[in-house]
KOLFIFI-161042 format. One record per atom (N, C-alpha, C): x, y, z. Coordinates in pm, whole numbers, padded with zeros to 5 digits, always signed. Layout:
BEGIN
XYZ/...
***
This chain:
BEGIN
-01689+10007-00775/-01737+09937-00895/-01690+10012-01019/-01641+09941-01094/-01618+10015-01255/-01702+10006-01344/-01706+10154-01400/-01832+10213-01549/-01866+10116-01594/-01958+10103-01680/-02017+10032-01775/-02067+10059-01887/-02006+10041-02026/-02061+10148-02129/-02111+10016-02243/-02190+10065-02360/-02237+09952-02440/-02179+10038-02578/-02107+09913-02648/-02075+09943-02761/-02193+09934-02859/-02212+10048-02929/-02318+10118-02991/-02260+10162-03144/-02301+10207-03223/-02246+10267-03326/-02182+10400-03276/-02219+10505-03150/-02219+10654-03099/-02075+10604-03033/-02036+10447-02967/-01895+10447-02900/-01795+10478-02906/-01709+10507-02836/-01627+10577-02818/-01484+10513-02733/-01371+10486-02753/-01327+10387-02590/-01320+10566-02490/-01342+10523-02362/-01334+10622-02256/-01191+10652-02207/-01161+10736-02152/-01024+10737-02073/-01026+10683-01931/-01168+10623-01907/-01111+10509-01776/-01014+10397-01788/-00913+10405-01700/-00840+10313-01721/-00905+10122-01696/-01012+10139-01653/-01065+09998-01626/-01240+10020-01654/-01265+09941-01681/-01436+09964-01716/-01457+09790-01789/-01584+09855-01818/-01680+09672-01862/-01729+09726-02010/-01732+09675-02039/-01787+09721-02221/-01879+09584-02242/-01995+09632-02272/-02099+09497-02323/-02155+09542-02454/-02118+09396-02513/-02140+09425-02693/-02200+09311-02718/-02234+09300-02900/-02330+09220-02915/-02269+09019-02911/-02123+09053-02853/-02046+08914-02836/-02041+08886-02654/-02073+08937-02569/-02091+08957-02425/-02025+09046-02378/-01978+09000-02233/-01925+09138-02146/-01767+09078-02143/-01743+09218-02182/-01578+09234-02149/-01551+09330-02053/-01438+09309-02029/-01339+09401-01860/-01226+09457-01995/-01238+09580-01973/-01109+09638-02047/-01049+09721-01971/-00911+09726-01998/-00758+09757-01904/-00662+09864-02013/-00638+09945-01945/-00494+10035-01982/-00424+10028-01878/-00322+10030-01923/-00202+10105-01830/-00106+10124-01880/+00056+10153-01855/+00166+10166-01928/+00219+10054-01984/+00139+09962-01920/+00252+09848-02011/+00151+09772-02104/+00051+09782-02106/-00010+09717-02202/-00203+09814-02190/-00281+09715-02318/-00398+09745-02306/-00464+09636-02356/-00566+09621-02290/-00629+09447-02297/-00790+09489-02307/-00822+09324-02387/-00981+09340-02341/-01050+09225-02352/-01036+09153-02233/-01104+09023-02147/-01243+08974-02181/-01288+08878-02239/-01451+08827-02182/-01422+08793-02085/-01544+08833-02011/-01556+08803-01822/-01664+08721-01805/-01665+08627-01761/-01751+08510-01744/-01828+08511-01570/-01741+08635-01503/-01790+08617-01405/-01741+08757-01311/-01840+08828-01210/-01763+08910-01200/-01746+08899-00986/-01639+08954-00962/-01601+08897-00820/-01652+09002-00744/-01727+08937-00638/-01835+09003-00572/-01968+09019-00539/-02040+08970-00660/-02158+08953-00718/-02228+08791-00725/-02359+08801-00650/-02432+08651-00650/-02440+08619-00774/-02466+08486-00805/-02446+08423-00905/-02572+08369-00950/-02603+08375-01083/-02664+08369-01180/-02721+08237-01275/-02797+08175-01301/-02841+08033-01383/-02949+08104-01516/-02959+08066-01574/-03042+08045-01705/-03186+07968-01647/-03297+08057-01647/-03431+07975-01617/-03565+08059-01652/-03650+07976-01611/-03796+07982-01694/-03884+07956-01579/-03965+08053-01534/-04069+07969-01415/-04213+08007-01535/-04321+07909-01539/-04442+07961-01588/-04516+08054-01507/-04578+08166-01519/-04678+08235-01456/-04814+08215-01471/-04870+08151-01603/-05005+08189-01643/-05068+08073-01563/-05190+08073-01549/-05294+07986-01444/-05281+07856-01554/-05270+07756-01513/-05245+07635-01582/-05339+07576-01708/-05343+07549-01822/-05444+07571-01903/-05558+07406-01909/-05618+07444-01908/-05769+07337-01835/-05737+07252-01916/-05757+07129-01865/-05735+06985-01942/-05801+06969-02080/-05911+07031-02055/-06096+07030-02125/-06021+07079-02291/-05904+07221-02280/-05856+07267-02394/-05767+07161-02465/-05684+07102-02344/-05606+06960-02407/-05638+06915-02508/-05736+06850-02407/-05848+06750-02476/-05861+06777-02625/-05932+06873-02631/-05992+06908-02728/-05871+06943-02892/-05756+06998-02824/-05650+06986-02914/-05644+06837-02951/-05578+06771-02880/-05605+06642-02915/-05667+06552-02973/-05804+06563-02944/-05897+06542-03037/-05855+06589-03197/-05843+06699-03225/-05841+06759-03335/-05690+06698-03397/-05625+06692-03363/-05485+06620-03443/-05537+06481-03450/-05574+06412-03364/-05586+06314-03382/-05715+06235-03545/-05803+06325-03541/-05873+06346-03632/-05765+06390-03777/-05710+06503-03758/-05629+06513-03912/-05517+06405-03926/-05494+06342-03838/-05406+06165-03797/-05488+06119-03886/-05646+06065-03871/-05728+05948-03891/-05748+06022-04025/-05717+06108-04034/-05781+06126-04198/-05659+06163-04359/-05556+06265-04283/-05433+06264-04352/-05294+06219-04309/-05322+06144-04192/-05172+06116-04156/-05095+06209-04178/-05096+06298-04159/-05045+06453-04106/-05046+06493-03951/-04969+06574-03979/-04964+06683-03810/-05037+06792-03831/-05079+06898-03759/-05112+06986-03762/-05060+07093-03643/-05159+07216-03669/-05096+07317-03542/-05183+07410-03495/-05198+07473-03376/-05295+07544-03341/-05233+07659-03240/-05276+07758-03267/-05189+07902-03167/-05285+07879-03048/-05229+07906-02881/-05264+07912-02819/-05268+08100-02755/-05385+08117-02721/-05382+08272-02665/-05448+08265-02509/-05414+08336-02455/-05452+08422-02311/-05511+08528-02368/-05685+08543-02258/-05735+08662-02267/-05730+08681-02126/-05669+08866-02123/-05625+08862-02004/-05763+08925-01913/-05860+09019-02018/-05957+09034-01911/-06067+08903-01875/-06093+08832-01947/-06201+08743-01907/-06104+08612-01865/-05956+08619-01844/-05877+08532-01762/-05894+08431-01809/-05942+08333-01952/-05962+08225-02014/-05826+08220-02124/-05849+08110-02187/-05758+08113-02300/-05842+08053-02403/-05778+08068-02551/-05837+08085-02661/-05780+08005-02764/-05797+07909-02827/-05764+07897-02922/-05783+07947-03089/-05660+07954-03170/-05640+07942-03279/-05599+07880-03377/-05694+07794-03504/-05639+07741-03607/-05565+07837-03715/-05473+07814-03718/-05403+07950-03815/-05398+07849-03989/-05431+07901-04085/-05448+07855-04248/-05300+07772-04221/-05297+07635-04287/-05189+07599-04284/-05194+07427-04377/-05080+07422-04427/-05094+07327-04546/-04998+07222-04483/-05014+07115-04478/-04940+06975-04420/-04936+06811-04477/-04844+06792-04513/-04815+06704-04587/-04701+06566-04519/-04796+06530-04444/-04706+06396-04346/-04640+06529-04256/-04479+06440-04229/-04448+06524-04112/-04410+06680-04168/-04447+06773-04241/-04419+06891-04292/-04555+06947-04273/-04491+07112-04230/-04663+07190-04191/-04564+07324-04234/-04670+07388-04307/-04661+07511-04350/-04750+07611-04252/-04763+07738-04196/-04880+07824-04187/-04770+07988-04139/-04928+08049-04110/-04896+08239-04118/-04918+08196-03937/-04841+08262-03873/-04921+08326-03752/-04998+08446-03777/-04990+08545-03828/-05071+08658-03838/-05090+08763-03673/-05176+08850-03718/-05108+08915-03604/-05230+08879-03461/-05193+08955-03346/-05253+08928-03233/-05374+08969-03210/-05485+08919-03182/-05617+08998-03143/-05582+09085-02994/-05681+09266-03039/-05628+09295-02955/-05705+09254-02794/-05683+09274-02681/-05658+09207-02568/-05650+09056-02544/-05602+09030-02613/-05543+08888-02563/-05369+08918-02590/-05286+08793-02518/-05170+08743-02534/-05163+08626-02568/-05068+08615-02662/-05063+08488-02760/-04910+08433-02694/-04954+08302-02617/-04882+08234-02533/-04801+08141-02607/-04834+08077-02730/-04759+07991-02771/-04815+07912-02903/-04731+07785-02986/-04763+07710-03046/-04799+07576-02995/-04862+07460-03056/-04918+07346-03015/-04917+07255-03146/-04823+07206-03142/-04862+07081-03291/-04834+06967-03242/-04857+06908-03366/-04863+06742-03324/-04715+06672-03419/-04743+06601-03412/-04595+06486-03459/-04730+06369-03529/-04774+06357-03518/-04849+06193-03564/-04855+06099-03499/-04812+05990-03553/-04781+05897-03489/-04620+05875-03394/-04539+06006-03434/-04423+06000-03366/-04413+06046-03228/-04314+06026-03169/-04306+06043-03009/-04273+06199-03012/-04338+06266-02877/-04380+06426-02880/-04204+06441-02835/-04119+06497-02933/-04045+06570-02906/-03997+06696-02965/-03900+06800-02974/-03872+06866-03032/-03783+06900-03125/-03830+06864-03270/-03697+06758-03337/-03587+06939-03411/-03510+06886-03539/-03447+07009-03508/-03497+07106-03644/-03602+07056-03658/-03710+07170-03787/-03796+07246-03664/-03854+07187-03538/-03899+07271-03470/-03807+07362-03400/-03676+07323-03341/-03609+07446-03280/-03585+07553-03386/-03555+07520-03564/-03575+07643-03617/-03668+07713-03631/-03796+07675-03653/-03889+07726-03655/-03938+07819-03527/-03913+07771-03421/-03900+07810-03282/-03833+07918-03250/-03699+07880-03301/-03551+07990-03245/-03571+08129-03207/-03703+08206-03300/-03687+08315-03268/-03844+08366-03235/-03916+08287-03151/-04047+08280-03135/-04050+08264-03015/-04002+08374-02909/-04062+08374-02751/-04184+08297-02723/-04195+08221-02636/-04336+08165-02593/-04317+07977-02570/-04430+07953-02534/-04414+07804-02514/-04475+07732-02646/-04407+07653-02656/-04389+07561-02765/-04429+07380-02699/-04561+07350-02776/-04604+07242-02689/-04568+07089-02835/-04556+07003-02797/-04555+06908-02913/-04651+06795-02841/-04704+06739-02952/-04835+06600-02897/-04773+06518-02963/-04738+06406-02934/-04706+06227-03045/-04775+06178-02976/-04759+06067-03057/-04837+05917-03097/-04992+05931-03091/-05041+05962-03170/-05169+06009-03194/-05238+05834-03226/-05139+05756-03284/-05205+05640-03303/-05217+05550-03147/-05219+05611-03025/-05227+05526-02881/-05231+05609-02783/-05187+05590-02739/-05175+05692-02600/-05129+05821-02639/-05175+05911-02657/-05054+06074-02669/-04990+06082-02552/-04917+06109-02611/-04738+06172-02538/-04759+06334-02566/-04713+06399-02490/-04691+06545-02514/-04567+06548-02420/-04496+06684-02514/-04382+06786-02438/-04371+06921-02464/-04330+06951-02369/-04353+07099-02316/-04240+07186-02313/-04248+07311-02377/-04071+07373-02338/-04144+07552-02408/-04050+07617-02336/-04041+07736-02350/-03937+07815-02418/-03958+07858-02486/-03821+07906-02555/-03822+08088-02561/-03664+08101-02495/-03653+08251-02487/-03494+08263-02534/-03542+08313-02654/-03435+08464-02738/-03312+08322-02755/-03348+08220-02831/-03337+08073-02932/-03311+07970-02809/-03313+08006-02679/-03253+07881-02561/-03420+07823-02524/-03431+07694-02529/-03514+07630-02506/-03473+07552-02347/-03632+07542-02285/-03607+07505-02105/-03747+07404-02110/-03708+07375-02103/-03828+07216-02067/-03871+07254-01975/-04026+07207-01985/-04145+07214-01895/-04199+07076-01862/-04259+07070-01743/-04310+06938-01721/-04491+07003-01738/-04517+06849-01810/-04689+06903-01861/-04733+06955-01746/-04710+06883-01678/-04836+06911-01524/-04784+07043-01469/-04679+07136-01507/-04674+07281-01526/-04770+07346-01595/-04803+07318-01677/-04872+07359-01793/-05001+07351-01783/-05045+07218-01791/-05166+07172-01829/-05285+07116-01699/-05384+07133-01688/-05486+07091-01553/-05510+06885-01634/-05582+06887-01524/-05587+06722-01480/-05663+06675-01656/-05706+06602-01716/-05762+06600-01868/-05963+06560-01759/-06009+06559-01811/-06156+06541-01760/-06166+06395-01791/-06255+06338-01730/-06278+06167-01648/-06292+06136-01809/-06404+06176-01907/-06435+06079-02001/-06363+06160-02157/-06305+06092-02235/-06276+06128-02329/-06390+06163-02438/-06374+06313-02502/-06442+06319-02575/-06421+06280-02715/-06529+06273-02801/-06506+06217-02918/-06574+06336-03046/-06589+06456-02968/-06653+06545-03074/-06534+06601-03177/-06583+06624-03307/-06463+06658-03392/-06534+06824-03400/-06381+06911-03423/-06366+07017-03422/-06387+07045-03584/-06483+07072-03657/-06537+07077-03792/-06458+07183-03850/-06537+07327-03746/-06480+07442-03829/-06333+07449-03852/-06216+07423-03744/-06084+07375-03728/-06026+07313-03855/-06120+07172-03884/-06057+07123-04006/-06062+07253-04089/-06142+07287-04124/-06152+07390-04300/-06014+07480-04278/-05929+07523-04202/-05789+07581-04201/-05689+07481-04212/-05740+07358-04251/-05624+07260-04297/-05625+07245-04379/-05513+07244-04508/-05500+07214-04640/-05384+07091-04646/-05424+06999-04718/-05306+06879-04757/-05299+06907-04908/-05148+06857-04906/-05087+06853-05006/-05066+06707-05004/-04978+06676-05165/-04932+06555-05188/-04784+06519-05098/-04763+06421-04998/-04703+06406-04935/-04520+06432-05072/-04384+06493-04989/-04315+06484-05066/-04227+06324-05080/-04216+06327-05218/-04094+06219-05234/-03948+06191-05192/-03930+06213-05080/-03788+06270-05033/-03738+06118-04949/-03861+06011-04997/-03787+05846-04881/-03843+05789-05016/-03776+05646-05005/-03831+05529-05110/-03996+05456-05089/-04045+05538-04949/-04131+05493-04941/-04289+05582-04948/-04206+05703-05007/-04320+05848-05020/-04332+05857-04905/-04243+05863-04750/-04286+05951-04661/-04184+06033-04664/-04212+06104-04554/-04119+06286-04585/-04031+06211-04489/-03870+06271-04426/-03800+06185-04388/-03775+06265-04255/-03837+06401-04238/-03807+06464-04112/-03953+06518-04067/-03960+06592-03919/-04072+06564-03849/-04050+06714-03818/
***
């Protein structure tokens, strides 16, 4: 097998005539000899099992009952500002539950402002959860920026005006991997509830929707 060195600011090239150099553009195979000196991206190396890009979930699936209850709560800032909203999801790892968080956040149709702020300590903060409105739960391309550099699962809810739709995806170091809900999420409970999440609202602030369509709605989601 040939060395392996990482180009660093301390690098150096070596006097091996063959070696692998991994930098912040991938892995290269670099070559001397008398007649030339080269330096290859290697896409693959001969010998070695082969490799895919993936995501399995680990955490115990999160209870319908929390769904629910998200749901509820967008659907409510739906019925009242025709807005989206957003809520941090956390894992506590000693009492093995999960937790929600409304984080301060200002929303104006499909536009949402907020802080994550930092982590309470023993818990793990698993992910984001917003809604779309009345639009279909996908991940449009204001959420992959917002996302890009935010390890964790990233959940979206639409059509708040009928049936919700939700989608599910995980995103690691800006590559996003789709999840199927029923990865995620437990069965929703037999009767729908109708309690509104009070304290929740008061971390929502609306603004005046922007003028950016002929019809005063915002034009992206």
């Amino acid at each position: 097998m040939f060395p392996v060195y990482l180009k660093d600011d301390a690098f150096e090239s070596p006097s091996d005539p063959i070696y692998y150099l991994v930098t912040a553009d991938g892995l290269f195979l670099m070559k001397e000899n008398a007649v030339f000196r080269s330096c290859v991206r290697v896409r693959g190396i001969r010998g070695l099992l082969g490799q895919r890009d993936e995501v399995g979930w680990k955490l115990p699936p999160v209870p319908g009952a929390v769904l629910q209850r998200i749901v509820a709560l967008f659907k409510e800032v739906y019925r009242r500002h025709r807005c989206e909203a957003i809520v941090l999801l956390f894992y506590d790892v000693t009492g093995r539950e999960y937790e929600l968080t409304v984080p301060e956040q200002v929303v104006a149709g499909g536009h949402l402002r907020y802080a994550i702020g930092p982590t309470p300590g023993g818990k793990i903060r698993v992910g984001t959860i917003h809604s779309h409105a009345e639009a279909d739960a996908f991940h449009s391309p204001i959420d992959h920026g917002d996302e890009e550099h935010d390890d964790g699962l990233h959940v979206t809810v639409g059509n708040l005006d009928g049936i919700f739709s939700v989608s599910c995806s995980v995103v690691v170091d800006g590559r996003r991997f789709s999840l199927r809900s029923s990865d995620v999420f437990g069965p929703l409970p037999g009767e729908a509830t109708s309690e509104v999440w009070y304290e929740a609202l008061t971390h929502i602030h609306v603004e005046p929707s922007p003028r950016d369509s002929l019809e005063g709605k915002p034009s992206a989601i």
